[in-house]
Residue, then its C-alpha position, 0 to 999 in steps of 0.5 A: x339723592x341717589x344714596x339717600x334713596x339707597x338708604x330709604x331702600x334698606x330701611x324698608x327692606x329691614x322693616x319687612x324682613x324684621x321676625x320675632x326673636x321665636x321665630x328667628x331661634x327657629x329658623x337657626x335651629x332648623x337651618x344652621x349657618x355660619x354665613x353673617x348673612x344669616x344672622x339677625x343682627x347683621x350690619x352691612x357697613x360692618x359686613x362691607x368693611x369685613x369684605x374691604x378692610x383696607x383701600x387696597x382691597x377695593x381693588x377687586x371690588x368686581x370679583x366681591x361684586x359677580x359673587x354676590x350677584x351670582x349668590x343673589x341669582x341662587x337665591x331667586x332659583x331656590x326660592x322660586x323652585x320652593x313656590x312650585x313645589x308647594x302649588x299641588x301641596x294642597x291637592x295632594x293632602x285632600x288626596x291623601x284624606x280621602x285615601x285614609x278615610x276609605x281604609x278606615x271604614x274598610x278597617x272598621x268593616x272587617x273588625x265588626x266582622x271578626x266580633x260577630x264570628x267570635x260571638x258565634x264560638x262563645x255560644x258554641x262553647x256554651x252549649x257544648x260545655x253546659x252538659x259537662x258542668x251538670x256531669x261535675x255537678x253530679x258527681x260532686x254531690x254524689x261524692x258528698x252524700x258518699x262521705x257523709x254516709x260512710x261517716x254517718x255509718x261511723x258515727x252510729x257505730x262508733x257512739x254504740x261502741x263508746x257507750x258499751x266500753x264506757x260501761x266496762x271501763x275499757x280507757x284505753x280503747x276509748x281514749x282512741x276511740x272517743x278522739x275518732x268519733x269527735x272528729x268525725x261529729x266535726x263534720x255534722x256540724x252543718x247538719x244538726x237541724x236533721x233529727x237523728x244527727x242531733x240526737x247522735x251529737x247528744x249521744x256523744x256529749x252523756x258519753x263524755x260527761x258519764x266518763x268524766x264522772x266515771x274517771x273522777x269516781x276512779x280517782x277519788x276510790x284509788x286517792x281518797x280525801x281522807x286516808x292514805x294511798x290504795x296500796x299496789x302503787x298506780x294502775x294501768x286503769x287510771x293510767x288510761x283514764x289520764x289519757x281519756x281525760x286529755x280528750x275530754x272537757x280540760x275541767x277534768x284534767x284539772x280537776x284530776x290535777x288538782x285533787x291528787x296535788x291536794x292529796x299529795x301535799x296534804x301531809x305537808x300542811x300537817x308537818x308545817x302547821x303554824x304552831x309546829x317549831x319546823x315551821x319557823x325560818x331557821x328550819x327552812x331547809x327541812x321545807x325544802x328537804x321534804x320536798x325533794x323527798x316527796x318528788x323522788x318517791x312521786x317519779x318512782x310511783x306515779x311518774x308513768x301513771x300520768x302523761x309526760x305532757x302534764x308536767x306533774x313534778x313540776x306542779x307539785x313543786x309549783x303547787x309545793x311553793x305556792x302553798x310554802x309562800x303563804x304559810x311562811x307569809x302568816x309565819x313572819x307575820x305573826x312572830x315579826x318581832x322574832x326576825x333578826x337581819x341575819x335569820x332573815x337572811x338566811x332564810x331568804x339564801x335557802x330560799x333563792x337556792x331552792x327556786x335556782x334549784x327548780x330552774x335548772x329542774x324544770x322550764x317553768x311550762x306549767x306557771x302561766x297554767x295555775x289559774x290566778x297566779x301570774x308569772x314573776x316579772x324578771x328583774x333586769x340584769x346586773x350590771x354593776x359599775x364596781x365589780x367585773x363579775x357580779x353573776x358568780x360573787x358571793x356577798x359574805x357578812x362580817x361574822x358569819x360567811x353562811x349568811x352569804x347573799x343568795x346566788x341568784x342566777x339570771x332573771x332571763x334564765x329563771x322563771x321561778x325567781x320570787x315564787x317564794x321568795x316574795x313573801x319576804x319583800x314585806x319583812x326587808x325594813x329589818x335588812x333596811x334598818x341593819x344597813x342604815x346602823x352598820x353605815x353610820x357605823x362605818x362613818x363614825x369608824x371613818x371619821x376616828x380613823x382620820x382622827x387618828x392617823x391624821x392628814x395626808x402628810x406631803x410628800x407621801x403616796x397619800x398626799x392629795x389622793x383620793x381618801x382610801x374611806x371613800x373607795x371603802x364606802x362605795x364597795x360597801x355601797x355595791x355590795x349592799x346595792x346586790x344583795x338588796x336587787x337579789x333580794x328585791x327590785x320595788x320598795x326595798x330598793x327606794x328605801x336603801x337608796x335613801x339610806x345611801x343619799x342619807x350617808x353620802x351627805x354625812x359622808x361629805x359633811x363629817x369626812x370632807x367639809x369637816x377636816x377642810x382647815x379653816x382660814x383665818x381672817x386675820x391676816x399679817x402684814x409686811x413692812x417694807x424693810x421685811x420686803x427689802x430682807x425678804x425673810x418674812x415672805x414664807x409666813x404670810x402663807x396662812x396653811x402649811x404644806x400639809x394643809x394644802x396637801x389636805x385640801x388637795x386630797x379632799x377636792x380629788x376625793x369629793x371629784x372622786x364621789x362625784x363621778x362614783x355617786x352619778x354611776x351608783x345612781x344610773x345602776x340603782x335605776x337599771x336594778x329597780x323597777x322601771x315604775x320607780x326609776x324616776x323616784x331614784x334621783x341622786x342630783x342633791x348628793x352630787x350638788x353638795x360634793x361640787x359643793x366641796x370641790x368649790x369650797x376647796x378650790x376657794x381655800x386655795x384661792x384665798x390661801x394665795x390671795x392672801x399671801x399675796x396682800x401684804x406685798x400688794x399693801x407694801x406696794x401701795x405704800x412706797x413713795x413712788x413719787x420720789x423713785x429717781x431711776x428704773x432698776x429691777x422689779x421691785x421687792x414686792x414683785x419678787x414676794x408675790x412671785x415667791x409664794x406663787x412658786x412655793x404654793x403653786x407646783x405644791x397644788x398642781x402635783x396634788x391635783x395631777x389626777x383632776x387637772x381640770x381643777x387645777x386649771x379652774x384655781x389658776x382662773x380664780x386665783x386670775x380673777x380674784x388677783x388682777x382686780x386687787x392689783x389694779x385696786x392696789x394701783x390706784x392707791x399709788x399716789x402720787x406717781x412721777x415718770x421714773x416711777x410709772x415706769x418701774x410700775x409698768x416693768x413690774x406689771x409686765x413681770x408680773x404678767x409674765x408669771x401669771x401666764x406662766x402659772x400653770x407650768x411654774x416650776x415645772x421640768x414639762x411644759x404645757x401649753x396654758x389653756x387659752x381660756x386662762x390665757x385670754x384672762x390674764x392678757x385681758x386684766x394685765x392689759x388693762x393695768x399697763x394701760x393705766x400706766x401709761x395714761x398716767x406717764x403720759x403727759x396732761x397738757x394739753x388737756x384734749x390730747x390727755x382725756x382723748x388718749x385717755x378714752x383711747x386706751x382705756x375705753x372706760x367711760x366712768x368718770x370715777x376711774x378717770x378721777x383716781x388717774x388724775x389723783x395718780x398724777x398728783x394733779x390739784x383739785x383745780x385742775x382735776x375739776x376742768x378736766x373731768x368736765x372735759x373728760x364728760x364732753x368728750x366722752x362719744x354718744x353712746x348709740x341709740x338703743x344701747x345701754x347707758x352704763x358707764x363701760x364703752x367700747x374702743x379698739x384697745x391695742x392687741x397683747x401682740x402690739x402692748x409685748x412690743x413697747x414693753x420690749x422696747x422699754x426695756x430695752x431704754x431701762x437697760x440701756x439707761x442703767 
């Protein structure tokens, strides 16, 4: 009863003292305690048991007792000292707000008192300061009217004194003067509603215009229209009219410009006339001849009559191709029939000359100054793929090197590029029209050449390389690509890339395409005595070394054109304009010499191929059925691996510069071989076990070759790639399976169609017939077992594909290398 009560005790106790976990994390953390009995899931029994372990320990079970007690006294001591102190709690806090309060409101008192103080001052300051802001007042306006009157008093003075040396013609004292009073009638803009400033404003205005017209009057006396030069050179006069016209209305000046420009070329427009003979292209030069004449006599007569600021050689020579431009435009139009490709040239080199030789004379300030006339667009920089230097490269025609293409320094360095020259763009289908002759030219002379020294012979630096024709064709490419950007980057350009698409299909039909040895249809065959005797095996190669060598050559040259025809058309973009890059596109070019590429790689595909048949047929042909022990590989695989040694390395070493089409022949020659093969093998019927057997070693041999393919008959060895490696171990697996299936036993019929399924993993009753047929089974027995082989193909799960492949897990190459090891082993050991 006693302990019963104890544990009613305990319960209670543990439902009063129960606290939230919140409140118990609080408590660890503002009281921190390692004692058990402080922790929330504390257990008596697993305490009392900490305390006495043992029934030895019970005996000093007093002493563990007294210590409780005493802590539990503690306890009672702390708690009861924690009660006291918090009974005057609540009565010092009311204390203490009511102590805040009243140093609040002391607080607020003073802060009210220091705002009404500092109010006090502003007002203060205010009235002191408010006397010294009407002295600044004063003194600002009185300063004002001060100025203005002293330039008022300028201005007055300054008008009459205008007006008096307007008179007199005294410029250079007006050109200084006249700035002045300008300047000062900037500051009477705000006052023009006031009478006498108006009427000193207009003053000035019929001051500026009486000198313009004055100026104007001068220069045409001095200059007339009509006649020649006053003699006695320039004034001092008109030399300070020049600077007068800088301060007037710019009209002036450009008018002054213009009349003595007119004036100054006048006896050019005589000289050159339309009907004159010096005007026609092949005396171009005298043009430009004149001019320099002309601009060495102006610097000795005028050069200092005008300001340097005018730039005036530079406009006569501005104006000088303005007016050149337009007249050898009517020229060329008018007498177009007369123009020859290299007259035309020669015209444009003079020409491109000259307009260098203006750049490095002057900076081309004053061309955004002619109205109209808007600056030559810069073309972009060359930057041509074939040549290291193009900058300083002189393009030289067949007959005549004057006719050298015209150096034209760097768009970004030559402002004047094209202020002439432009005239010619509309004539270049003449240069258009010659390159598209002198090209079919060169491939009519290209396709003689090779007529006439004949194939690459094998064994000769020529011997798969690249056809010397093809480097020739593009260097002619590149030099007619620089001359046309010197001569324009618009519509010239577009029409010659359509010359070089056009010869670069002629290129790949007359010289690639065309000498590709034809293969025969015809192929011949061998007999199993001729296998036995091996004597034949080297005719059943349909081309001869120097027809691979041939072959071989043309693919390197069409890969060659490939790469060269994709860098022509990225520099055709970067020479023409960027409205008509995307009219530039070279992608049908390149389409039809991959297509070389793959028509050669076929022709040696089949080349092989076919040398291979007549083995494959042989091997079809033997009685293996009556093969009575395993031997070495059989007659037809030493055929097969002959003509792979002897074509093979003949085709790698003429395709070491383009192995990546090397490794794309042995992939196809790979695909096309392994399924005829297995063809071939379906066609042995019927197979005993001696013969399967001697099947099987000779797959195996023949799979080792092919992974060797690649590196036969080479002194380096080179790892195959794992794309061709993977091929080959995928289809040559594929035929070991097949022999196997059928060394393996038909009875019982469950075990044959499951191993079958097995290895095979093909669900096509077709193939799982010719096994039977390779077996020699009836057609009895064929029946029941195709019928079993249906029921016990596995349902293909829902939503696949219901083709007739299946998935199984086939053996790993690893695992196939190891039984073929071991049947090799029981061969030798049986022979």
């Amino acid at each position: 009863m006693m302990e019963e009560e104890e544990f009613e005790f305990a319960e209670d106790l543990e439902g009063i003292l129960h606290l939230t976990p919140e409140v118990q994390l609080a408590i660890e953390q503002v009281f921190p305690s390692q004692d058990p009995l402080d922790r929330a899931d504390f257990n008596a029994v697993e305490y009392i048991n900490t305390l006495f372990p043992t029934e030895q320990s019970l005996a000093n079970i007093d002493d563990v007792v007294n210590k409780i007690r005493l802590k539990i006294r503690r306890l009672d001591d702390n708690i009861r000292m924690v009660v006291r102190g918090q009974t005057n709690v609540g009565q010092d806090g009311r204390q203490a707000l009511e102590e805040a309060q009243i140093a609040i409101q002391q607080l607020f008192g003073k802060i009210k008192d220091i705002k009404d103080k500092a109010e006090k001052s502003e007002q203060m300051v205010k009235e002191i300061t408010r006397d010294i802001k009407q002295l600044d007042h004063a003194k600002r306006h009185l300063t004002t009217s001060i100025t203005t009157l002293n330039h008022l008093h300028m201005l007055a003075g300054g008008v009459d004194s205008l007006e008096a040396m307007t008179r007199k013609r005294q410029y250079g004292e007006v050109a200084n003067l006249l700035q002045g009073v300008v300047n000062v009638l900037e500051h009477f803009h705000k006052y023009m509603g006031i009478p006498q400033i108006r009427q000193l404003s207009e003053r000035v205005k019929a001051a500026q215009s009486e000198l313009g017209t004055q100026i104007l009057a001068d220069f045409e006396e001095a200059f007339p229209s009509q006649g020649t030069k006053r003699p006695g050179g320039p004034s001092n006069v008109l030399r300070d009219a020049c600077l007068v016209a800088n301060v007037l209305d710019p009209r002036i000046k450009q008018e002054i410009i213009k009349k003595f420009i007119r004036q100054h070329l006048s006896e050019y427009l005589v000289l050159f006339q339309e009907n004159q003979d010096v005007a026609w292209l092949d005396k171009i030069d005298r043009r430009y001849a004149w001019i320099k004449r002309q601009l060495v006599d102006y610097e000795e007569k005028y050069g200092r009559m005008f300001p340097e600021e005018w730039c005036m050689t530079e406009r006569i020579a501005v104006e000088f191709c303005h007016i050149t431009r337009v007249e050898l435009a009517k020229v060329m139009r008018t007498r177009a029939k007369e123009i020859e490709v290299k007259l035309l040239l020669f015209a444009i080199q003079r020409t491109t000359n000259f307009e260098g030789l203006l750049a490095k004379r002057f900076t081309g300030c004053t061309l955004t100054d002619v109205p109209g006339q808007k600056r030559p667009e810069s073309p972009l920089e060359p930057t041509n793929p074939f040549s290291e230097d193009e900058a300083g490269e002189e393009v030289s025609t067949e007959k005549d090197e004057d006719l050298a293409k015209p150096r034209k320094p760097k768009a970004p360095d030559n402002p004047f590029h094209g202020i002439v020259s432009k005239c010619f763009e509309p004539h270049l289908y003449v240069y258009i029209e010659s390159q598209d002759k002198n090209l079919g030219e060169l491939i009519d002379r290209f396709v003689a050449d090779f007529r006439a020294q004949g194939p690459p012979k094998a064994g000769t630096e020529e011997g798969g390389a690249v056809l010397p024709s093809c480097a020739d064709l593009f260097v002619y490419y590149k030099k007619c690509m620089v001359q046309c950007s010197q001569l324009s980057t618009g519509e010239p350009m577009i029409a010659l890339t359509t010359i070089f698409q056009k010869f670069l299909r002629e290129y790949a039909w007359k010289i690639l395409s065309g000498n590709l040895p034809k293969s025969s249809s015809n192929s011949g065959g061998l007999t199993i005595s001729s296998l036995l005797k091996e004597k034949e095996g080297s005719e059943a190669a349909k081309f001869t070394v120097d027809e691979l060598c041939l072959i071989c050559s043309i693919l390197s040259t069409a890969e060659y054109c490939l790469a060269t025809t994709q860098q022509l058309e990225e520099k055709l973009k970067e020479k023409v304009d960027k409205v008509l890059m995307e009219r530039i596109n070279l992608t049908g070019e390149m389409d039809t010499f991959s297509t070389v590429i793959s028509n050669s790689i076929q022709l040696l595909v089949q080349d092989l191929d076919a040398a291979c048949d007549p083995a494959l047929t042989a091997m079809s042909k033997m009685p293996w059925q009556s093969v009575e022990h395993v031997g070495d590989q059989s007659p037809y695989v030493t055929s097969i691996i002959m003509h792979i040694k002897q074509n093979v390395p003949i085709i790698r070493d003429n395709l070491a510069s383009t192995r990546k089409y090397f490794t794309q022949f042995c992939i196809k020659f790979t695909n096309s071989f392994i399924p005829k093969f297995i063809n071939h093998l379906f066609r042995c019927k019927p197979i005993s076990m001696v013969g399967a057997e001697q099947l099987l070693l000779d797959t195996h041999s023949l799979k080792t070759v092919l992974l060797d393919l690649p590196s036969i008959g080479s002194q380096v060895l080179r790892k195959a790639p794992a794309s061709y490696t993977k091929i080959v171990v995928k289809g040559m697996t594929r035929a070991e399976m097949i022999l196997k299936v059928v060394m393996a036993p038909h009875e019982p019929p469950v075990v044959f169609v499951d191993n079958y399924i097995k290895l095979l993993a093909d669900g096509n009753p077709e193939t799982f017939q010719k096994i039977l047929d390779m077996k020699g089974l009836k057609r009895s027995e064929q029946s029941s077992m195709l019928e079993l082989f249906r029921q016990r193909l596995p349902t293909p799960p829902s939503g696949a594909d219901g083709g007739p492949s299946l998935s199984f897990s086939a053996p790993t190459p690893e695992q196939e290398s190891s039984r073929i090891r071991r049947l090799e082993k029981l061969i030798k050991k049986r022979l």
